[in-house]
C-alpha positions in Angstrom: 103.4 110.9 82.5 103.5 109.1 85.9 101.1 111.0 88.1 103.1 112.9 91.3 99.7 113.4 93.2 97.0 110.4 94.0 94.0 110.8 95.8 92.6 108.0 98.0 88.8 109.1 98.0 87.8 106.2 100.8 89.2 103.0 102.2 91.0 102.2 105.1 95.4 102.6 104.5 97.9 101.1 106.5 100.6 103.8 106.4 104.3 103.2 107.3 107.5 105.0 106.8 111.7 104.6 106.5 112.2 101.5 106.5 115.8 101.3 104.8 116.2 98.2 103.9 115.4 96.7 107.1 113.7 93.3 105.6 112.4 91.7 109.1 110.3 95.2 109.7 108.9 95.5 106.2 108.0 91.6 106.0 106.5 91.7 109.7 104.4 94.9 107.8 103.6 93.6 104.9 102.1 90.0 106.4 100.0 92.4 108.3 99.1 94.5 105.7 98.4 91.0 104.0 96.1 89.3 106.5 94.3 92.6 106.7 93.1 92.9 103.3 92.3 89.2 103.3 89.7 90.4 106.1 88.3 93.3 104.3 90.2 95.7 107.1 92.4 97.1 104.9 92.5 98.6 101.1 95.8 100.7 101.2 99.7 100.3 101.8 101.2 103.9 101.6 105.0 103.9 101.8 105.9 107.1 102.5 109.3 106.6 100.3 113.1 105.9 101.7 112.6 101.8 101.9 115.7 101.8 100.5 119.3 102.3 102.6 120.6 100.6 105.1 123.6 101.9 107.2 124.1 98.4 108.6 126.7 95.9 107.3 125.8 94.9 103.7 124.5 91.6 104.4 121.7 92.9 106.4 120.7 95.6 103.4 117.6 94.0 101.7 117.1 97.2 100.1 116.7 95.9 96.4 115.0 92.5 97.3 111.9 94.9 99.4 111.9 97.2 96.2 111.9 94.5 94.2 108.9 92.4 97.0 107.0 96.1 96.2 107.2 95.6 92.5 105.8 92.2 92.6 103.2 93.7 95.4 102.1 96.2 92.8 102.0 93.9 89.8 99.9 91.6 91.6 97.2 93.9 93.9 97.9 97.1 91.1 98.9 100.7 92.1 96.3 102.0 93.5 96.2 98.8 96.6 100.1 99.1 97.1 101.3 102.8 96.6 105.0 103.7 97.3 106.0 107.8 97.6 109.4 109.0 96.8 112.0 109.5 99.6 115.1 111.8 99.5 117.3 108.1 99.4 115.4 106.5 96.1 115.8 109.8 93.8 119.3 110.0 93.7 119.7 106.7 91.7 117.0 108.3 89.0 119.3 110.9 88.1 122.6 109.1 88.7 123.4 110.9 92.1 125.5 110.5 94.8 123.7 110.5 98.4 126.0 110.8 101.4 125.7 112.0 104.9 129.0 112.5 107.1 131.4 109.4 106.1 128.6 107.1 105.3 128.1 107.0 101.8 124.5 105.7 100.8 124.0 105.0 96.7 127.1 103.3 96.1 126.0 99.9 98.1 122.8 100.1 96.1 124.3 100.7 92.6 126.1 97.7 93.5 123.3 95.5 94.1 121.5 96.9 90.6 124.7 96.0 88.5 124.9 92.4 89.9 121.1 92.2 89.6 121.7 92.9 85.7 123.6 90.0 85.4 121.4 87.6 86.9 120.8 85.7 83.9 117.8 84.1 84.5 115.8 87.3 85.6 112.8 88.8 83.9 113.7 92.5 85.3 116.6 94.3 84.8 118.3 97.5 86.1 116.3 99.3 84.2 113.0 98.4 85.4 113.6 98.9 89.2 115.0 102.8 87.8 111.7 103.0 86.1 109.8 101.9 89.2 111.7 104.3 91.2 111.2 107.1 88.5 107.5 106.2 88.5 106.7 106.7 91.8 104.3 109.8 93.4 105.4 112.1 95.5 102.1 113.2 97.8 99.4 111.0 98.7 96.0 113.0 99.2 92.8 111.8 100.7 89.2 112.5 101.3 89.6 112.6 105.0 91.6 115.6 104.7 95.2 114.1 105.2 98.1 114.4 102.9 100.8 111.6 103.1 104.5 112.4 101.8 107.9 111.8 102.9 109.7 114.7 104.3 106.9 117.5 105.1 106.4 120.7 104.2 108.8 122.5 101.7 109.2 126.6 102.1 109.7 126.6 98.6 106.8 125.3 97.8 105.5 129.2 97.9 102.3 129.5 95.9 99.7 126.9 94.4 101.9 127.4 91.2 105.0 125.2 92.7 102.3 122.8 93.4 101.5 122.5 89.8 104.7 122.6 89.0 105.1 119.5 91.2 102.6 117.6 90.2 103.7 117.8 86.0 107.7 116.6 86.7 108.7 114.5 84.6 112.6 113.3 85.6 113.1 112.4 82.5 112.5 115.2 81.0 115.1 116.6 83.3 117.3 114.2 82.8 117.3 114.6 78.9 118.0 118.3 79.3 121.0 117.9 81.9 122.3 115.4 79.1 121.5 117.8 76.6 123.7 120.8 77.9 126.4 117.8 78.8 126.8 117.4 75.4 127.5 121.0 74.6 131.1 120.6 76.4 134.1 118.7 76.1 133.7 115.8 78.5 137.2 114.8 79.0 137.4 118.5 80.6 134.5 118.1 82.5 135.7 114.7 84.4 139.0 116.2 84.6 137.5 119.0 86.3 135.1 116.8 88.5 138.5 115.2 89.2 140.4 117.9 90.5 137.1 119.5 92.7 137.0 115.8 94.3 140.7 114.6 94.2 139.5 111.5 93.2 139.9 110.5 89.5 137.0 110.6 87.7 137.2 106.9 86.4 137.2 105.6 89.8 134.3 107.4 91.5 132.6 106.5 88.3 133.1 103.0 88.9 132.3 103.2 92.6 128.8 105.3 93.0 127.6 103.8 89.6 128.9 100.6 89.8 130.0 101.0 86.0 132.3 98.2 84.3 134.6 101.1 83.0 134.5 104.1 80.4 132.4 102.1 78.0 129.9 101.7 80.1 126.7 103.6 78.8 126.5 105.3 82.5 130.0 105.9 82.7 129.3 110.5 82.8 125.6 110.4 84.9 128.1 111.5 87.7 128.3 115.1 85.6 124.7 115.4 85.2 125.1 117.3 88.4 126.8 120.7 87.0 123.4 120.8 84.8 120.5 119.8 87.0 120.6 122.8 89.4 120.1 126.1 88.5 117.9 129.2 89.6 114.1 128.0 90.5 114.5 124.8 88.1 112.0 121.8 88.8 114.9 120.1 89.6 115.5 122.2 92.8 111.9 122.6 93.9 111.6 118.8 93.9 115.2 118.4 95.3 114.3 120.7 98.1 111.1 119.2 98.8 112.0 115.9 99.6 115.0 116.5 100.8 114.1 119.6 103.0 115.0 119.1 107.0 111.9 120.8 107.9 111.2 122.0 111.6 114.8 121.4 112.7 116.0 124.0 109.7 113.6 126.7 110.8 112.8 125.5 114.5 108.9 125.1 115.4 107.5 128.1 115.9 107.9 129.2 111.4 107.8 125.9 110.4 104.0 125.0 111.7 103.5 128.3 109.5 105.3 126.8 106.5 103.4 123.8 106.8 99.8 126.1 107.2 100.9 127.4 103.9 101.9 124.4 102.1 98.3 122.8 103.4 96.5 125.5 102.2 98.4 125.8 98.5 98.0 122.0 98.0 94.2 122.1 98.7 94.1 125.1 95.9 95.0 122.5 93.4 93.0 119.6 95.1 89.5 118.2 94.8 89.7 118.0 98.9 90.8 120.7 101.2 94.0 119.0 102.4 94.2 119.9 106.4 96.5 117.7 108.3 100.2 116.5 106.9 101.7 112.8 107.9 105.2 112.9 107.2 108.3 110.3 108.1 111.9 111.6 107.1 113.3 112.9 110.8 114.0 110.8 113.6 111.1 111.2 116.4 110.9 109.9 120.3 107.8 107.0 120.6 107.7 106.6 116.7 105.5 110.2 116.5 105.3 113.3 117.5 102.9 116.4 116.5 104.5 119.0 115.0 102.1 122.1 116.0 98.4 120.9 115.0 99.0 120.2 111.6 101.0 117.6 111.3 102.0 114.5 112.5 106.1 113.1 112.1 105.5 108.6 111.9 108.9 106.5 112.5 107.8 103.4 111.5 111.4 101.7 112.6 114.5 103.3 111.3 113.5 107.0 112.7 111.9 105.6 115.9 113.7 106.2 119.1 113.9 103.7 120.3 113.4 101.1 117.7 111.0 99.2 119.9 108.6 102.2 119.5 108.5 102.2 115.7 104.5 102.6 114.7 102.5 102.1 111.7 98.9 104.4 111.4 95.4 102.5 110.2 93.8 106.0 108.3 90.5 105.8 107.4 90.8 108.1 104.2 87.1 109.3 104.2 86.8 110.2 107.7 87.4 113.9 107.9 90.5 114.7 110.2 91.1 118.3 111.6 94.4 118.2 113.6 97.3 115.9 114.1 96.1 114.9 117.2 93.3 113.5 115.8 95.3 110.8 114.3 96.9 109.7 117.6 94.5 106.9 118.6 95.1 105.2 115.1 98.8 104.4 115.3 99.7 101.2 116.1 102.8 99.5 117.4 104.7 97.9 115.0 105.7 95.2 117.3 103.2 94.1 119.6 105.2 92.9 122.3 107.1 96.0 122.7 107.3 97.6 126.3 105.9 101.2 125.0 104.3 104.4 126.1 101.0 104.9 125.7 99.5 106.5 122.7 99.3 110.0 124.7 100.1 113.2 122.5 103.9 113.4 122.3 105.2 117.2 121.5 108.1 117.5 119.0 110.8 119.2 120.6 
């Protein structure tokens, strides 16, 4: 089983966030990352998840070709050198999901490239293997220094040391086989008929357009109805959807949600070899590419969730080094563009 939780006992991590398929920011990252290590100043890349998802125009979405520049990453320098968490934008395509927010539409562009990536003859990978990859990847990183790295923040329904555990040991497909399991139980010409009629689209053709399925033979053709079976009443499936997926202080304002994330601190550091006192998080859009939210955690927009872009920062953690308080982490972000006209690195508040 893929592990959901790493620990990065010492070494210094270069840690950057969202970067949705926004290929000039991740190489300009990545050749510093590179030159880095060449020194000896750096041992760690930490993704903290969405890379993929670009609401630009299509030709400007390098979303698979930086998944893909990971993979090779990984295969060359090995996990534990190049680490990538999940995002809310990369788990959909595990479980066959759409992903949509207003009128744009996110998975369907990315489907698209996977299909026409399959029929690149003279490729080693296939669809499957960036799935597997994705399905693979971890969802918290934890450290010596005290710092947990993950995408979103703190969950509320992560309520007890228990849901921790529960984290850690998900297997997706495991889920997966059960949704397909209880899919099976029903008549599936009812079920897209149904799916239909809730959408008023036919079933064959949002089939075809957030899969990017050749037609009804396709062996994908019904992951679209894995969603009646997935949810249910405290399933892994919803802690895990939740957590990644949750909106954090803007759902619960401030003031509770610096108690959420004392709480989820505390119930990761039950089940962890280091007490686990400060959370670095990406996920929600921040003014100067940070902000502390309350002492305990810090929100990093490495480009996408930067406002504006020109602010976007990267943070150099020293993963042995205990840290106490977000603001502790301030003086290690750096600008991801060095000739950017930005603020200084004095604390910035989350409103």
């Amino acid at each position: 089983m893929s592990q959901r939780i790493i620990d990065l006992s010492g070494g210094m991590a270069m840690v950057v966030t969202d970067l949705h398929g926004a290929w000039d920011v991740y190489r300009r990252l990545r050749d510093q990352f590179l030159a880095l290590q060449a020194k000896g100043a750096v041992d760690h890349l930490v993704i903290c998840g969405d890379l993929i998802h670009n609401e630009g125009l299509e030709e400007v979405d390098a979303s698979l070709d930086m998944v893909l520049d990971v993979m090779a990453l990984q295969a060359e320098m090995g996990t534990e050198r190049v680490i990538m968490l999940l995002g809310n934008h990369e788990l959909p395509h595990i479980y066959g999901l759409t992903l949509a927010k207003g009128s744009v539409e996110y998975t369907p562009r990315f489907e698209a490239a996977l299909t026409r990536f399959d029929q690149r003859y003279k490729s080693t990978l296939k669809r499957k293997d960036v799935i597997a990859f994705l399905a693979g990847l971890p969802f918290f990183a934890r450290t010596k220094a005290g710092v947990l790295l993950t995408h979103a923040g703190a969950a509320a329904d992560v309520a007890s040391v228990r849901h921790v555990e529960r984290l850690k040991n998900i297997s997706h497909q495991d889920l997966i086989n059960s949704a397909d399991g209880e899919l099976k139980k029903f008549d599936i010409g009812s079920l897209q008929r149904g799916y239909s009629h809730f959408t008023g689209v036919s079933y064959e053709e949002q089939a075809r357009r957030y899969l990017a399925v050749t037609g009804p033979d396709d062996p994908r053709y019904n992951e679209l109805l894995r969603v009646l079976f997935l949810s249910g009443q405290n399933t892994d499936f919803d802690l895990m959807w939740n957590t990644l997926f949750s909106q954090n202080e803007l759902d619960v304002g401030e003031g509770t949600y610096t108690k959420i994330v004392r709480n989820f601190l505390q119930y990761v550091s039950e089940a962890s070899p280091n007490e686990q006192r400060v959370l670095v998080a990406g996920h929600i859009g921040v003014k100067d590419g940070y902000a502390e939210v309350g002492k305990q955690q810090l929100r990093l927009a490495s480009y996408t969730h930067a406002f504006p872009k020109r602010a976007a920062r990267y943070m150099m953690l020293d993963c042995n080094k205990p840290v106490q308080t977000a603001a502790d982490l301030v003086p290690y972000l750096k600008p991801v563009f060095e000739d950017a006209q930005v603020p200084s690195l004095a604390p910035v508040k989350a409103s």
